[in-house]
C-alpha positions in Angstrom: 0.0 0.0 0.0 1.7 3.4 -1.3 0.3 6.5 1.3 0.4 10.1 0.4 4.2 10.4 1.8 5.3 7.1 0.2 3.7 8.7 -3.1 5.5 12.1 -2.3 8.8 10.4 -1.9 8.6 8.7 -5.2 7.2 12.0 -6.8 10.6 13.6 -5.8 13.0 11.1 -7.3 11.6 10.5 -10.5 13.0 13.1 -12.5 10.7 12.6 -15.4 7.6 13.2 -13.7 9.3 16.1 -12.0 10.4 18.2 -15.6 6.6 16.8 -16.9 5.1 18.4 -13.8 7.2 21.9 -14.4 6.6 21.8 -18.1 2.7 22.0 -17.2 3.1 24.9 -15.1 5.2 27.0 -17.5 2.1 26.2 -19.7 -0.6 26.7 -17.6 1.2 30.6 -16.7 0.7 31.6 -20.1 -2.9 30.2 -20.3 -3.4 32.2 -17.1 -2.1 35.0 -18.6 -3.9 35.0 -21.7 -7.5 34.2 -19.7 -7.0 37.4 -17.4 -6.1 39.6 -20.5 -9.4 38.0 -22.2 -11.5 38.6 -19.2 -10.1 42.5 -18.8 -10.8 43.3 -22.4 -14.2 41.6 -21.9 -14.9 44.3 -18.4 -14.2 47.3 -20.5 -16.6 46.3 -22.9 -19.7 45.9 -20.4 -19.2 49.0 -18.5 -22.4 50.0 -20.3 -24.2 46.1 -19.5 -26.8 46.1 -17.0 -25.6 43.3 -15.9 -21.7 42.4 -15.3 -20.3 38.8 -16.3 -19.0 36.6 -13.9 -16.1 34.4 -14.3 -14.7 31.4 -12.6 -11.3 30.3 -13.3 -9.6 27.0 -11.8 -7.4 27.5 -8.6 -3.8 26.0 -8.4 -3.9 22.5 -7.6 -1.3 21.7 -5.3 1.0 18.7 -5.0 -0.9 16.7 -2.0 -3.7 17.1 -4.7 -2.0 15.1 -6.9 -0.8 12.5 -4.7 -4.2 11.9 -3.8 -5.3 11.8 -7.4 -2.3 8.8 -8.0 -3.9 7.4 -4.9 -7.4 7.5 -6.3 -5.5 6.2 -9.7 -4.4 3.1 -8.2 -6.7 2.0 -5.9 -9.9 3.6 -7.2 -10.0 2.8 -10.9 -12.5 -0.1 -11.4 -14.5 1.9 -13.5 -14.1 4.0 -16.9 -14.7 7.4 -13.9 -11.8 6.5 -11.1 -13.3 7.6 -7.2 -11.4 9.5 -4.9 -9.3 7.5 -2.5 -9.9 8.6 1.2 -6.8 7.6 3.0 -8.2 7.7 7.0 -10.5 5.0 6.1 -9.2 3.3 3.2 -11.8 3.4 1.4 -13.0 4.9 -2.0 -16.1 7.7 -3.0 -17.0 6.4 -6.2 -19.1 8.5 -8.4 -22.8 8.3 -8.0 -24.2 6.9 -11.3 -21.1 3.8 -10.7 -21.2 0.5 -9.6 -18.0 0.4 -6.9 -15.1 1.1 -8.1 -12.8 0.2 -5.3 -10.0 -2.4 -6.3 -8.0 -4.5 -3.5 -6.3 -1.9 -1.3 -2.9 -3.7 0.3 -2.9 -3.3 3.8 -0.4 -0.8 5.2 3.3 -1.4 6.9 5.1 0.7 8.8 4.8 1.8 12.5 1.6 1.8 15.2 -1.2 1.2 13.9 -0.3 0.1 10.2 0.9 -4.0 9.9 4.1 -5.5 10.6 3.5 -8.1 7.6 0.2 -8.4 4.9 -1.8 -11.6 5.7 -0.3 -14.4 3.0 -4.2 -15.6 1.9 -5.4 -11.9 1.9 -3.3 -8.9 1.0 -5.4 -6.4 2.2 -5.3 -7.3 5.7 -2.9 -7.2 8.4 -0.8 -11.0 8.6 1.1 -9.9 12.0 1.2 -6.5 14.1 3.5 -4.1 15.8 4.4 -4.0 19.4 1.5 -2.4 21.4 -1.1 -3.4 19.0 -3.3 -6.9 18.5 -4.5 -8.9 15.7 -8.5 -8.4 15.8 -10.1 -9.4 12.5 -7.5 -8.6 9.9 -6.8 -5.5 11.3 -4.1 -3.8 14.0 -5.8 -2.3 17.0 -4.0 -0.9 20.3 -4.0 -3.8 23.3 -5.3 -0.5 25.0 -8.7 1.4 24.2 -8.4 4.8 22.9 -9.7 7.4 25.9 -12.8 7.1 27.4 -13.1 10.7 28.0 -15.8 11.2 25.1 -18.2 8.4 26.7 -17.0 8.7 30.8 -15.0 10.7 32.4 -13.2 8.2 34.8 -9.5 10.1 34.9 -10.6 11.8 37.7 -8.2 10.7 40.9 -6.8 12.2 44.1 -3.6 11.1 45.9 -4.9 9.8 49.1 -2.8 12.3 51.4 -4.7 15.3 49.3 -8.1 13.5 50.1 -7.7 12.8 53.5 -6.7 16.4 53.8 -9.9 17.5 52.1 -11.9 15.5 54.3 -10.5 16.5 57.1 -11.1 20.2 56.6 -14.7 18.8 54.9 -13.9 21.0 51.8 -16.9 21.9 50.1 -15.1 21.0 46.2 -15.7 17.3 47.5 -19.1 17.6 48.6 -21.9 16.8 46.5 -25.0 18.3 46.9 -27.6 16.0 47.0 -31.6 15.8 48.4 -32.5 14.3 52.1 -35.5 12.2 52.2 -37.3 10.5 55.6 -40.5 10.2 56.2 -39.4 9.1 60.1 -37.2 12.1 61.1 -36.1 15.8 59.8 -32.8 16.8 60.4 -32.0 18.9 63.5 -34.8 17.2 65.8 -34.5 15.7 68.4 -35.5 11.9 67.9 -36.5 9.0 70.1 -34.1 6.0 68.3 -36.2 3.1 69.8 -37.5 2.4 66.8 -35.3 1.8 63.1 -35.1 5.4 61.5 -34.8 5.1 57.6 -33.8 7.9 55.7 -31.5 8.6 52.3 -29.6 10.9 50.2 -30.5 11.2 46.1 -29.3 12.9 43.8 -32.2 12.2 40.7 -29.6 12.1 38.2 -31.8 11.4 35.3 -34.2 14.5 36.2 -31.6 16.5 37.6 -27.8 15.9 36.5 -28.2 13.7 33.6 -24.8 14.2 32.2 -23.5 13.4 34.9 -22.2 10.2 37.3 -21.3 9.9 41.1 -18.5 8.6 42.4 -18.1 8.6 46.4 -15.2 8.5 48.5 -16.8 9.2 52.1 -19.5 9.4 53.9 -20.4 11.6 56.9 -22.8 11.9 59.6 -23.2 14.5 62.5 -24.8 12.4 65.5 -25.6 14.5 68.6 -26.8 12.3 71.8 -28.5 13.6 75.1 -26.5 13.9 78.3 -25.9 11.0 80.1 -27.3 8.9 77.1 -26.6 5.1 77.2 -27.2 4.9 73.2 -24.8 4.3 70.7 -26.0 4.7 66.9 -25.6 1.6 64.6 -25.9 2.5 60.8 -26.4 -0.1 57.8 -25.4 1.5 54.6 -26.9 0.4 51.4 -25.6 1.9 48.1 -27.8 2.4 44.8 -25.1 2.9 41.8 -26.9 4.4 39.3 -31.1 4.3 40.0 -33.7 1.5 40.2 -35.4 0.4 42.7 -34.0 -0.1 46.2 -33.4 -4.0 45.9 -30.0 -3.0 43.6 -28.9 -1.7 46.5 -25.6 -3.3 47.6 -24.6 -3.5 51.5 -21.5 -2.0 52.6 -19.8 -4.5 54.6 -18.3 -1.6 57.2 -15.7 -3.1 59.2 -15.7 -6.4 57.6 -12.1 -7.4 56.4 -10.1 -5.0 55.1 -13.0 -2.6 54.5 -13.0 0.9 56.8 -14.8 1.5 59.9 -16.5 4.3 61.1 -14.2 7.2 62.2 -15.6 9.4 65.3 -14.4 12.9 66.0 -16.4 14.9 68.8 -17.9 18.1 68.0 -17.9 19.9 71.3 -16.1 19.8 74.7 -19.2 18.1 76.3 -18.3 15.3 73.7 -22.5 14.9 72.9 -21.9 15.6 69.1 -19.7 13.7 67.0 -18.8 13.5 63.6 -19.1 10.1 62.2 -17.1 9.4 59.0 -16.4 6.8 56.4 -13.8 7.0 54.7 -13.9 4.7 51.3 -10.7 6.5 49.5 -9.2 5.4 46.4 -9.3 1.7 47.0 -13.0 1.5 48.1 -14.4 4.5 46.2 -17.4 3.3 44.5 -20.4 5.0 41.5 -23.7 6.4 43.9 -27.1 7.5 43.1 -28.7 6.9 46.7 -27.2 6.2 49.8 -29.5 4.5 52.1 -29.2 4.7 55.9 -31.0 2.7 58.8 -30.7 4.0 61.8 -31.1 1.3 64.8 -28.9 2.3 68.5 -27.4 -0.2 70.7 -27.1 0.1 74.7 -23.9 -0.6 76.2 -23.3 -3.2 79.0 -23.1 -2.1 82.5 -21.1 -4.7 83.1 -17.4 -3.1 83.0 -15.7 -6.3 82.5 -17.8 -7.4 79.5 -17.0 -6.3 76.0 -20.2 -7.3 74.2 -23.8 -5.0 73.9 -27.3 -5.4 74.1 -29.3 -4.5 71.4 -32.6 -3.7 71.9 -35.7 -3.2 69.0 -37.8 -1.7 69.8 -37.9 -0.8 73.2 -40.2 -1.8 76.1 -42.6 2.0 75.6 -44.5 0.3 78.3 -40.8 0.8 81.0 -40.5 4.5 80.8 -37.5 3.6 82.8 -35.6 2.1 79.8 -35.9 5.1 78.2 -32.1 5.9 77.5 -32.5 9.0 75.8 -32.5 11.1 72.7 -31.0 10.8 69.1 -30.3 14.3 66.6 -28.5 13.9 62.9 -27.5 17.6 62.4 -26.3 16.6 58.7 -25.5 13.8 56.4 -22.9 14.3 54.0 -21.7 12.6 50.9 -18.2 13.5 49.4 -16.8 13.0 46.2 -17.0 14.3 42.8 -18.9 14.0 39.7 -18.1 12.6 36.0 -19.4 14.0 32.3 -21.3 11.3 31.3 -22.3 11.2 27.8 -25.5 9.0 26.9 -25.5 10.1 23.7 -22.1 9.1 22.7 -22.4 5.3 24.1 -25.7 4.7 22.8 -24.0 5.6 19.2 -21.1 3.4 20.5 -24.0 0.4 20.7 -25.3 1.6 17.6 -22.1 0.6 15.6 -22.4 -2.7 17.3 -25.4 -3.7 14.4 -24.4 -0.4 11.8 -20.7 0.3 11.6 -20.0 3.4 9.8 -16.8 2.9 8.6 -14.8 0.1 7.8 -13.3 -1.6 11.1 -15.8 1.0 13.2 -17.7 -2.1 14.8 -14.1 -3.5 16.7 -13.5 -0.3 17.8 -16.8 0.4 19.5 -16.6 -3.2 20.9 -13.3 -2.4 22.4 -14.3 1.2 23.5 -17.3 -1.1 24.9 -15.1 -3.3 26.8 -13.0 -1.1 28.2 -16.4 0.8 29.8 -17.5 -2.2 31.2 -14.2 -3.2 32.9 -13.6 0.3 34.3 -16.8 0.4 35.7 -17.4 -2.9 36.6 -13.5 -1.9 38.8 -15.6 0.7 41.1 -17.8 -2.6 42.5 -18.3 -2.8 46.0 -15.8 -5.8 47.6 -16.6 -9.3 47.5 -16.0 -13.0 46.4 -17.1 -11.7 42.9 -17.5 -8.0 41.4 -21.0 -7.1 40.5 -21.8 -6.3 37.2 -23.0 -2.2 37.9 -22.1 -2.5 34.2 -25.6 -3.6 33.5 -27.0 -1.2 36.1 -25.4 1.8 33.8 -27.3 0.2 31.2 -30.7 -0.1 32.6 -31.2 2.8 34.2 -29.1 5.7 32.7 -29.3 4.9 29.3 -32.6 3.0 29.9 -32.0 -0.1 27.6 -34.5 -2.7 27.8 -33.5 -6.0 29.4 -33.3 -8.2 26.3 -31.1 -5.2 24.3 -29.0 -5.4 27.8 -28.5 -9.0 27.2 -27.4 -8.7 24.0 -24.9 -6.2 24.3 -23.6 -8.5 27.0 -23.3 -11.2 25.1 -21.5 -9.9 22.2 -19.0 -8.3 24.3 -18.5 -11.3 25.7 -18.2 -13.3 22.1 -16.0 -10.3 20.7 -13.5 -10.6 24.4 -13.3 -14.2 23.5 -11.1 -13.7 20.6 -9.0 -11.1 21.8 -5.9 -12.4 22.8 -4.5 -13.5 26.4 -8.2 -12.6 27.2 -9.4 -12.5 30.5 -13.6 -12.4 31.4 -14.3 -11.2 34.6 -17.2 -13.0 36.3 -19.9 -10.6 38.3 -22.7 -11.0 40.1 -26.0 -9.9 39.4 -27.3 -7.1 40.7 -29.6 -4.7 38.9 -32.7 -6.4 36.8 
């Protein structure tokens, strides 16, 4: 395959072509010449004219011009009109009232992208590739998807020293602003925790933000207790990704393994507010579109001796004298940032998956595909397997019905198959 430098190169050393190419543009000077003197005398005569002439006269053509037209020569030349050869896409334009007029296009070698060697059965496709780059279906694409930025922005990161700074000084750039809903308590007011409170922080991304995604990196209460209160609060966490209903919800196994615990930092001397804080970080930061949060309190032993606590739920209301006292959340806080998210984009992505554009489009959309589902699927809350918040994206931000869902899936899977040294991940099911 001969490209617009190769052609260029050749241009310059063939002498020939080179004392042709001046002899045509001595000639076409004096042609020039001889037109403009033609069009002047014809001005001065139709001063008088009610209506002026126009004329048009052909600009230059430079050499790129040329190059392409040797391009469109060789490659595009099946019929008695020759196309124009579009390089990018290898491809040809043929003209309208023409069958194709394509020919076989060799496949390219040199660096990147372009082969390493031409397949022997098929010279128009790639045989073997460069370093960086793999083999998928004749053709040389990088082991590595181009950016993501277009479809998700998932670059965002903070060093963990610069977060936990942030946190500590609860910076407002990391907090995201999102709606409190409970139907059992308002913030501020005093509370009596003998019963489970339920309440939950939304941010209605698909009325509200919808070009937009959640990513959370801590969560933070403000707890305030009465004086000489026996109560502790205990909190269960469930985590929506991306919408639904609450049953794809995961649980956040606080405390469990390797995963953080609750952080307490008093509020006042008197020690009856505290700041309660989870920090998630880099290695547990996960996608959010409601946090829920029930509420139950434990009573600690009176036993000195003995580590373990009572819980009690609900409480005797018929013993006014295990009345322990009274609960107040002052705020709840989630910090993080959000991502451009681009619906638009990845459904044409999906699109390509049935109707590729261009020539090769459909294996890059599958890889761009891939490489979405992976680096989504990487933000899953721990566990023996990874749930697939892939799918969740799918359902309920760009609201794909179940069957289309499915099939996506399964062709990414087919098309992961093939790659090379590939690797499929198993998840666990989580959204519908």
């Amino acid at each position: 395959f001969l490209n617009r430098t190769a052609i260029s190169h050749f241009w310059a050393m063939d002498l020939d072509v080179q004392h042709r190419y001046q002899q045509l543009g001595t000639s076409l000077k004096l042609l020039s010449r001889k037109t403009h003197r033609l069009i002047r005398r014809l001005f001065n005569l139709s001063k008088r004219c009610h209506r002026q002439p126009r004329f048009k006269l052909p600009k230059e053509r430079s050499l790129p011009y040329w190059w392409s037209r040797a391009q469109s020569l060789l490659y595009c030349s099946e019929t008695a009109v020759p196309g124009t050869f579009l390089e990018e896409s290898h491809s040809c334009t043929c003209p309208s009232d023409q069958p194709s007029c394509q020919g076989s296009i060799p496949c390219a070698l040199g660096e990147g992208p372009a082969c390493a060697s031409c397949a022997e059965d098929n010279s128009t496709r790639c045989g073997t590739c460069n370093h960086g780059y793999v083999l998928t279906q004749g053709f040389c694409r990088p082991e590595v998807a181009d950016s993501l930025e277009h479809y998700l922005g998932l670059e965002t990161d903070l060093q963990d020293l610069e977060l936990k700074y942030l946190l500590q000084k609860r910076d407002s750039r990391i907090e995201v602003h999102s709606i409190f809903i409970s139907n059992d308590m308002r913030l501020g007011s005093w509370f009596d925790p003998s019963w489970r409170k339920r309440m939950l922080l939304t941010l209605k991304s698909n009325k509200y933000k919808p070009g937009l995604v959640h990513v959370m990196l801590a969560l933070s209460l403000q707890i305030c207790l009465t004086k000489n209160s026996t109560l502790e609060p205990v909190m269960a966490i469930y985590v929506n990704p991306f919408g639904g209903s609450h049953s794809e919800s995961w649980f956040m196994p606080v405390n469990e393994g390797s995963f953080p615990d609750w952080e307490r930092t008093n509020v006042d001397a008197s020690a009856q507010c505290q700041n309660w804080t989870l920090t998630l970080g880099n290695k547990w930061k996960t996608f959010f579109e409601t946090v829920h949060v029930y509420l139950r309190s434990r009573i600690k032993s009176l036993d000195d001796s003995s580590n373990e606590t009572i819980y009690y739920e609900p409480l005797e209301m018929a013993d006014p004298s295990k009345n322990l006292g009274y609960m107040k959340i002052n705020s709840l806080q989630v910090f993080g940032y959000s991502l451009p998210f681009e619906a638009d984009a990845i459904r044409d992505l999906i699109l390509q998956l049935d109707y590729p554009y261009t020539q090769g489009s459909q294996d890059s959309a599958m890889l761009q595909l891939l490489e979405i589902r992976d680096r989504v699927n990487r933000l899953s809350p721990p566990g023996k397997t990874r749930l697939d918040l892939f799918t969740c994206l799918l359902r309920h931000r760009l609201k794909l019905a179940n069957n289309e869902v499915a099939r996506i899936q399964s062709s990414l899977r087919a098309f992961n198959a093939k790659l090379p040294n590939a690797i499929e991940q198993e998840t666990g099911k989580l959204c519908s």
